[in-house]
C-alpha positions as CSV (number, residue, x, y, z in Angstrom):
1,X,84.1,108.2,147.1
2,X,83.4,111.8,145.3
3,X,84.9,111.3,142.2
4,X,82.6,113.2,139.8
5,X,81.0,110.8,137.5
6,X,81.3,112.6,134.2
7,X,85.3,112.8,134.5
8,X,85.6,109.4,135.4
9,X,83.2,108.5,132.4
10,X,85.8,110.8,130.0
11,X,88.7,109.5,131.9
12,X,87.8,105.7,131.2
13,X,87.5,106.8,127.6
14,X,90.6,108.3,127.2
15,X,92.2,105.2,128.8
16,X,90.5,103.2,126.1
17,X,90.8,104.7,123.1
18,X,95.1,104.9,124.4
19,X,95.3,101.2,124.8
20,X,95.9,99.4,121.3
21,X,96.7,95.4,122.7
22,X,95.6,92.4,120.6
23,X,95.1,90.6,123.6
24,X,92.6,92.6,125.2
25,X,90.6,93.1,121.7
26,X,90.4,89.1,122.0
27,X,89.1,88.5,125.3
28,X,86.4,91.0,124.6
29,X,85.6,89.8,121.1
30,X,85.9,92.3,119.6
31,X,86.6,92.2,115.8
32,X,89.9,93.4,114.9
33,X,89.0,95.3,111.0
34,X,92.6,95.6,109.3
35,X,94.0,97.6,106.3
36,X,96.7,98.5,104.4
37,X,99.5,101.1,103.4
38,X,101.0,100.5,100.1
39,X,104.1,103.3,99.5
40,X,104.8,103.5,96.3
41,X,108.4,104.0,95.0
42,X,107.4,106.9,93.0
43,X,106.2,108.9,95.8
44,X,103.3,109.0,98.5
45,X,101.1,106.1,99.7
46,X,97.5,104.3,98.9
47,X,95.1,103.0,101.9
48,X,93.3,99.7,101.2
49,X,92.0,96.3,101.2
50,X,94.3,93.9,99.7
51,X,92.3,91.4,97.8
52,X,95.5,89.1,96.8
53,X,97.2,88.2,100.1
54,X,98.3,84.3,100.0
55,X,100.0,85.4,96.6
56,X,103.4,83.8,96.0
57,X,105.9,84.7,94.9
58,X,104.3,88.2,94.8
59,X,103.8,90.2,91.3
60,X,101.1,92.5,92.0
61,X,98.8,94.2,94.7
62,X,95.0,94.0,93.8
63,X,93.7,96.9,96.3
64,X,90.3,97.6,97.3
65,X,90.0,101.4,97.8
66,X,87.5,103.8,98.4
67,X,87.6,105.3,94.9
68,X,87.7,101.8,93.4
69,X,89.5,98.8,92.8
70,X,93.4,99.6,91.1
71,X,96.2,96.9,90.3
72,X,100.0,97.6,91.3
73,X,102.5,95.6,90.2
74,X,105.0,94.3,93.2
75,X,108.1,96.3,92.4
76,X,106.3,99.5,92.3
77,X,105.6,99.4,96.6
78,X,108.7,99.8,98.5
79,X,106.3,99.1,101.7
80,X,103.4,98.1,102.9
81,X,102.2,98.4,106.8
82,X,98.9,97.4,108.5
83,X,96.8,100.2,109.7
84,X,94.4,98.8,112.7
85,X,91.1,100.0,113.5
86,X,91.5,99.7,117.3
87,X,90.8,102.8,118.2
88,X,87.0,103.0,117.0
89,X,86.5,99.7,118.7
90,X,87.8,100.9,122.1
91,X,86.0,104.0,121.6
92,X,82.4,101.9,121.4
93,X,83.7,99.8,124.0
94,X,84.4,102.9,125.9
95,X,80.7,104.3,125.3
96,X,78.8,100.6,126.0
97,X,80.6,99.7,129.2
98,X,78.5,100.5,132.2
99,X,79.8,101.7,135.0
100,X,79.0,99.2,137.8
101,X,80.8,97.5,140.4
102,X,80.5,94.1,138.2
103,X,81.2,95.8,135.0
104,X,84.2,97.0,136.1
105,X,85.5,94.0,137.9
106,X,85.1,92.0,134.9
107,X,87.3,94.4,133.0
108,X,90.0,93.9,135.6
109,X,89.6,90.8,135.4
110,X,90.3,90.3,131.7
111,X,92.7,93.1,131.9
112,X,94.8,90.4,134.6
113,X,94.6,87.9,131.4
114,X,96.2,90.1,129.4
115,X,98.8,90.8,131.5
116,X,97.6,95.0,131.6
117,X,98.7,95.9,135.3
118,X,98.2,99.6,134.8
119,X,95.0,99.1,133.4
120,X,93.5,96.3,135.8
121,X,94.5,98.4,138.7
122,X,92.7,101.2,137.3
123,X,89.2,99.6,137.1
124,X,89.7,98.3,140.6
125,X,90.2,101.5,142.0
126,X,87.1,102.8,139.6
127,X,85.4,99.6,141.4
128,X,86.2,101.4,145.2
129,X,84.9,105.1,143.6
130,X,81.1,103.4,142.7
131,X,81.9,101.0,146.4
132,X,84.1,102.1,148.9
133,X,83.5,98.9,150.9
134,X,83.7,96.3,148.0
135,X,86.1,93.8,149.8
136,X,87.3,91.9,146.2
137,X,88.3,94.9,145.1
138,X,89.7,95.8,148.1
139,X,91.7,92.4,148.5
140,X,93.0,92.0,145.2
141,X,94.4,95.7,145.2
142,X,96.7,94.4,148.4
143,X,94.4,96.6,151.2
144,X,93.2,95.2,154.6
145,X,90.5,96.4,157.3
146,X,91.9,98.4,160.0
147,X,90.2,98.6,163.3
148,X,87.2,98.1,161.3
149,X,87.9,100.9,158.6
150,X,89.2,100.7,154.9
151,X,92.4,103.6,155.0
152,X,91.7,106.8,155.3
153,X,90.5,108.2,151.7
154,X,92.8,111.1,151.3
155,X,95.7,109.5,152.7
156,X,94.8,106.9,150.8
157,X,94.4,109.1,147.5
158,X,97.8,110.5,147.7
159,X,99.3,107.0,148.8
160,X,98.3,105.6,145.2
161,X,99.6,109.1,144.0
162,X,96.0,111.1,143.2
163,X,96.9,115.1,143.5
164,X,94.6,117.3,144.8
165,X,93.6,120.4,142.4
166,X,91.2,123.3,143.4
167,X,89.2,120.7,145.2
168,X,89.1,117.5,142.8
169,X,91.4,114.8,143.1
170,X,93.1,113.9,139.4
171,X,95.6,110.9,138.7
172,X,99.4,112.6,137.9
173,X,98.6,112.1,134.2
174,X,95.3,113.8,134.4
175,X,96.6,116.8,137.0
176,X,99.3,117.5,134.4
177,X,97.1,117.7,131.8
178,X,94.9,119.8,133.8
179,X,97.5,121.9,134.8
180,X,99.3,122.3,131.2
181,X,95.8,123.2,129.8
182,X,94.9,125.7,132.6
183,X,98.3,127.2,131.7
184,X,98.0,127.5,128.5
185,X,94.7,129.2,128.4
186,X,96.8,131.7,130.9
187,X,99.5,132.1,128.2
188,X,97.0,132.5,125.6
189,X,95.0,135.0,127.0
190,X,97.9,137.1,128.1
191,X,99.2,137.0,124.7
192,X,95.8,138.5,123.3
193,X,96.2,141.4,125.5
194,X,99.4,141.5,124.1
195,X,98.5,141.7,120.6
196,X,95.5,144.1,121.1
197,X,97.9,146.7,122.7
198,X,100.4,146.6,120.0
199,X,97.8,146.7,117.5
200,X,96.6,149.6,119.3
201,X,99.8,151.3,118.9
202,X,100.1,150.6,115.2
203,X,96.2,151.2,114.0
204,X,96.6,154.5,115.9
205,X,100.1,155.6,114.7
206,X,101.5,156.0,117.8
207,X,105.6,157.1,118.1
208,X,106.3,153.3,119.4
209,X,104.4,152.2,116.3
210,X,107.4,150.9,114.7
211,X,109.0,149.1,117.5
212,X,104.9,147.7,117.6
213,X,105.4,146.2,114.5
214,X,108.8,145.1,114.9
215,X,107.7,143.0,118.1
216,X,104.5,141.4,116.6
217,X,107.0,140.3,113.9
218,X,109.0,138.3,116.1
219,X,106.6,136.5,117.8
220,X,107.5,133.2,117.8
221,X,105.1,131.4,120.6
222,X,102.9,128.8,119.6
223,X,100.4,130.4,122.5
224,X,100.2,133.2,120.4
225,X,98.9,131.8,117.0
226,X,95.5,131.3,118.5
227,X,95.0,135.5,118.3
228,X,96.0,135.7,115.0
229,X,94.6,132.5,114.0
230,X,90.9,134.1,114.9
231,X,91.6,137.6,113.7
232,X,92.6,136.4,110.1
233,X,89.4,134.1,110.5
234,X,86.8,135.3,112.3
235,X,87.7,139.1,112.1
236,X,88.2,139.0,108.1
237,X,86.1,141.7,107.2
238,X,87.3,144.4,110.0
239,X,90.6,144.3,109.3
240,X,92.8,146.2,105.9
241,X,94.7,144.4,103.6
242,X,97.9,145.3,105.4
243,X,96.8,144.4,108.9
244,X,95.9,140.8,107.7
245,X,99.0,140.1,105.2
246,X,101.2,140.8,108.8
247,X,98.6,138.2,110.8
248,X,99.2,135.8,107.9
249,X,103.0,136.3,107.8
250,X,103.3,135.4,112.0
251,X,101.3,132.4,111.4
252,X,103.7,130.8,108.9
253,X,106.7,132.0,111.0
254,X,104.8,130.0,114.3
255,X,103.5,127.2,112.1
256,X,101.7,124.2,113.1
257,X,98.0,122.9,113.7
258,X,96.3,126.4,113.9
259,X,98.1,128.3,111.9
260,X,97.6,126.1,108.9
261,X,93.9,125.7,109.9
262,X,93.5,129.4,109.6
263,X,95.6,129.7,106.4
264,X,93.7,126.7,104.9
265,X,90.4,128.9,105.9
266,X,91.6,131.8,104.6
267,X,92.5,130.3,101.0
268,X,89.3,129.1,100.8
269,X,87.3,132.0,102.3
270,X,88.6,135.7,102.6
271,X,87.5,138.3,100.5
272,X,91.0,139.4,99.1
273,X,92.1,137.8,96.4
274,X,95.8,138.1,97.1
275,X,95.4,136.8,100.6
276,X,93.7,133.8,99.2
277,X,96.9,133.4,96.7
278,X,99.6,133.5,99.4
279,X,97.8,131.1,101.4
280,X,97.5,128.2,98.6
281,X,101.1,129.3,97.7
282,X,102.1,128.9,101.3
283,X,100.2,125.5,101.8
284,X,102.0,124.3,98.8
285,X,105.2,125.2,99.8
286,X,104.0,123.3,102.9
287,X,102.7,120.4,100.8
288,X,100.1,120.1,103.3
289,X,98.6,116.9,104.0
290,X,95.6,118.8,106.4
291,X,94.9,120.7,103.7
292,X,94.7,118.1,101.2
293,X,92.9,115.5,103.2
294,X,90.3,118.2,103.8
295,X,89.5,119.2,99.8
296,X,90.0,115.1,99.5
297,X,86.6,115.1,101.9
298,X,84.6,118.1,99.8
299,X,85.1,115.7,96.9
300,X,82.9,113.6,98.4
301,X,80.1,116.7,98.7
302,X,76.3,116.2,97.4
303,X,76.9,119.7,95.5
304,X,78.3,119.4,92.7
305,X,80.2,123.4,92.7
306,X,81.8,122.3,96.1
307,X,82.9,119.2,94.6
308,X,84.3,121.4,91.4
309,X,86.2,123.9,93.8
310,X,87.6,120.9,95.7
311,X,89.2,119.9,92.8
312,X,90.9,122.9,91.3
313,X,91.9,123.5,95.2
314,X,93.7,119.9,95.1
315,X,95.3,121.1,91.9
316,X,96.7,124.1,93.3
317,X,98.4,122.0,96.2
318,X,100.1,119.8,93.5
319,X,100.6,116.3,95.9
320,X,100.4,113.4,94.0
321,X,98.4,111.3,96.9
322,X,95.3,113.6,95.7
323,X,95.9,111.8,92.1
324,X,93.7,108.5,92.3
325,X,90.8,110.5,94.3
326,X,90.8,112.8,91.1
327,X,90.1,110.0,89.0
328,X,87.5,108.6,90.7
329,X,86.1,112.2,91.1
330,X,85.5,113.1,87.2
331,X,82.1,112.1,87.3
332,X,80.0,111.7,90.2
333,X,76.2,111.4,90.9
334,X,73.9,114.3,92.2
335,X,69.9,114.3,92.4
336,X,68.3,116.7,91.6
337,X,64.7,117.4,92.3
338,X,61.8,117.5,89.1
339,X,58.5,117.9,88.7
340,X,55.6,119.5,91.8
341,X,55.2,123.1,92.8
342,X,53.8,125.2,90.1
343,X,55.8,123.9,87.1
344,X,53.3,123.8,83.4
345,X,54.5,120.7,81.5
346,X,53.5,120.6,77.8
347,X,52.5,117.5,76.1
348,X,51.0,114.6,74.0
349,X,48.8,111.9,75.2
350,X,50.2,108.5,74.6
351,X,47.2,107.5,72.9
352,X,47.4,109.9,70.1
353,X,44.9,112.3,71.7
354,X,45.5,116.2,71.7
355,X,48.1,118.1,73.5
356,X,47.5,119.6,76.4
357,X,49.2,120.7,79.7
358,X,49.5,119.6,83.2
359,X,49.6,121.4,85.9
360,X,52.4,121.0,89.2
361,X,53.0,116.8,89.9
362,X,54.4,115.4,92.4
363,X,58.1,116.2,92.8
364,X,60.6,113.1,92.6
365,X,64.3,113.0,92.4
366,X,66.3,112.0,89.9
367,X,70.1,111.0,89.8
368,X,72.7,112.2,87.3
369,X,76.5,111.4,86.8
370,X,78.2,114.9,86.4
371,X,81.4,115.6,84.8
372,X,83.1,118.1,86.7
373,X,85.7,119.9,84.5
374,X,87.7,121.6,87.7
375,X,88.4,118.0,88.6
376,X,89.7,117.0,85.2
377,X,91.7,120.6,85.0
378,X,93.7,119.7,88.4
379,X,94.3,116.0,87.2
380,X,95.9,117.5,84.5
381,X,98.0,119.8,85.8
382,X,99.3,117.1,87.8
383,X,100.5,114.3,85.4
384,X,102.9,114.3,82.2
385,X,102.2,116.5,79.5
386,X,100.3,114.8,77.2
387,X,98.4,112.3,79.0
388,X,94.6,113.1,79.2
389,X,91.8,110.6,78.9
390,X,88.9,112.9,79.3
391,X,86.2,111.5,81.4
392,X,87.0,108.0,81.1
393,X,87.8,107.0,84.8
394,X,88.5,103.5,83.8
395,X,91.1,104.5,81.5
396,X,92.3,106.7,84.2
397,X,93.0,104.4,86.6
398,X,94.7,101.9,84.1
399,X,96.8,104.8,83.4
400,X,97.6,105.2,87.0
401,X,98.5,101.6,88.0
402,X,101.2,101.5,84.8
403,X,102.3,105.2,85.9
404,X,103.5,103.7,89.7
405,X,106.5,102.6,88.5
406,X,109.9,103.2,89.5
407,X,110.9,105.1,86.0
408,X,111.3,108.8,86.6
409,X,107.3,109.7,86.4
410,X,107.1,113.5,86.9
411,X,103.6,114.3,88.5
412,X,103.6,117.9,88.3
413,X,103.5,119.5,85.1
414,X,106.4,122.1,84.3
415,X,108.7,121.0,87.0
């Protein structure tokens, strides 16, 4: 067999990380991490460990999260669902598993105990790949020895319904992939040549300038929002105002993945202030979960500034989910280096000697909890009037769990 091992090492993978049975995760002990949704009836959702389970009857969640540990009383979560952690596991099982004759036999094996045909036929195939002549394998996927021969491989191939592509064989789900993704690069490209002749026609004014700018208006095609994704991103600085605003207003007509990637880049990162406006406007409109989960992850930064613009970035989108990590975000710790190089420190001797100076030391860091005032600004904007607690995160977050109620709570200031 030819099969090149790479792809068969990603297609294993893929095939992994897909399959999400209990079963399986059992016979390969493999420890099955769990945690929890809790939807709240005012709106949006928290992710964590609940430390109260055998409660009954039920009058409150005590949740473990990863700003902290918050209480909810029960008739404030409308829902709660279990979120598994299967796919990291298959993923390491997916980068430990050798690929051998035995270890994949012993996968089919267990895959046969857990009742996974699809699955346990794969690895015995992937057995015949590393062992054409492996007669378990051979057996147990229902073959025979003819005249001496295992079946011929290509018939053989296309009996067990492998398609042949520009000279690599691909299982139907894997061809069609192929295929859609070859085709989609096709579409794409074509649709750059596309773009750069209309924007030829309209940078240089000429008489089908109009009808230019009329057509790039319409574009609908999700194939197209790549090209005009990476102009408004990567071209930023060779483009007018004009040019951009009309790449920004085709990506929110296309919407989806890219186009809110690039809008999210560009409200973070262009140079014009008014592009940067429309795009937090348009992500708020949006009420974009990508874009909030990312500024939820620069709260987390080592630098403090990143952390600060995070914040006010979180308040600008206005989703109430962002709420608890502003609270635990009010103060966090940095280090800072002191001390070394050719820094003069001025003193007295401990023993009641004369001043005098040193020269340099050696440099050590040193950890501070900052308050960062963007964070607080954003929190504010996005609770009742009137309720502010400063710094205090503890009193924050006591604040929060009475606030999940179901009483009309209005998170957005103004509205």
């Amino acid at each position: 067999m030819t099969h090149n091992i790479k792809f068969e090492r990603y297609n294993l993978a893929r095939w992994l990380i897909n399959v999400q049975v209990v079963v399986l995760l059992t016979c390969v002990c493999v420890t099955n991490t769990r945690a929890e949704v809790f939807y709240l009836k005012t709106g949006g959702s928290i992710e964590g460990k609940l430390l109260n389970p055998t409660e009954t009857p039920r009058t409150q969640f005590i949740i473990e999260t990863d700003y902290g540990q918050i209480v909810l009383r029960s008739d404030t979560v409308t829902k709660v669902s279990v979120k598994s952690d299967l796919l990291r596991q298959y993923e390491e099982l997916a980068v430990k598993l050798e690929n051998t004759v035995e270890a994949h036999l012993d996968m089919a094996q267990k895959c046969g105990q857990a009742n996974l045909r699809e699955q346990r036929e794969y690895h015995l195939k992937h057995v015949l790949k590393l062992d054409p002549n492996n007669e378990r394998a051979r057996k147990l996927l229902g073959y025979s020895m003819i005249n001496g021969q295992w079946r011929k491989y290509d018939v053989w191939m296309k009996e067990q319904g492998y398609l042949q592509y520009k000279g690599r064989w691909y299982t139907p789900q894997e061809y069609a992939s192929v295929v859609s993704f070859q085709e989609a690069k096709d579409k794409e490209l074509q649709w750059k040549k596309k773009v750069d002749m209309l924007l030829s026609s309209i940078q240089k004014n000429k008489p089908d300038a109009k009808d230019a700018l009329r057509e790039i208006r319409e574009i609908r095609d999700y194939h197209a929002s790549i090209t005009f994704a990476r102009r408004l991103t990567d071209d930023k600085e060779k483009y007018n105002r004009d040019t951009k605003l009309l790449f920004f207003e085709v990506l929110c007509n296309i919407g989806g993945k890219i186009p809110e990637e690039a809008i999210i880049q560009c409200a973070i990162g262009d140079p014009d202030s008014l592009l940067r406006q429309r795009s937090m406007e348009k992500l708020r409109e949006w009420q974009s979960r990508r874009a909030m989960n990312y500024f939820l992850g620069q709260l987390k930064s080592k630098n403090n500034a990143v952390v600060n613009d995070a914040g006010y970035y979180l308040g600008e989108l206005g989703m109430s989910d962002a709420v608890l990590p502003l609270i635990s975000s009010l103060q966090t710790k940095h280090q800072f280096q002191v001390g070394g190089g050719n820094n003069v420190n001025a003193g007295f001797s401990p023993n009641g000697g004369n001043p005098g100076f040193t020269f340099g030391g050696k440099a050590k860091l040193v950890e501070r909890d900052i308050q960062n005032p963007k964070v607080r600004t954003a929190l504010l904007s996005m609770v009742p009037q009137g309720v502010d607690y400063a710094f205090d995160e503890d009193a924050w977050k006591k604040w929060f769990s009475r606030a999940t109620t179901p009483a009309n709570v209005n998170l957005r200031r103004g509205n």
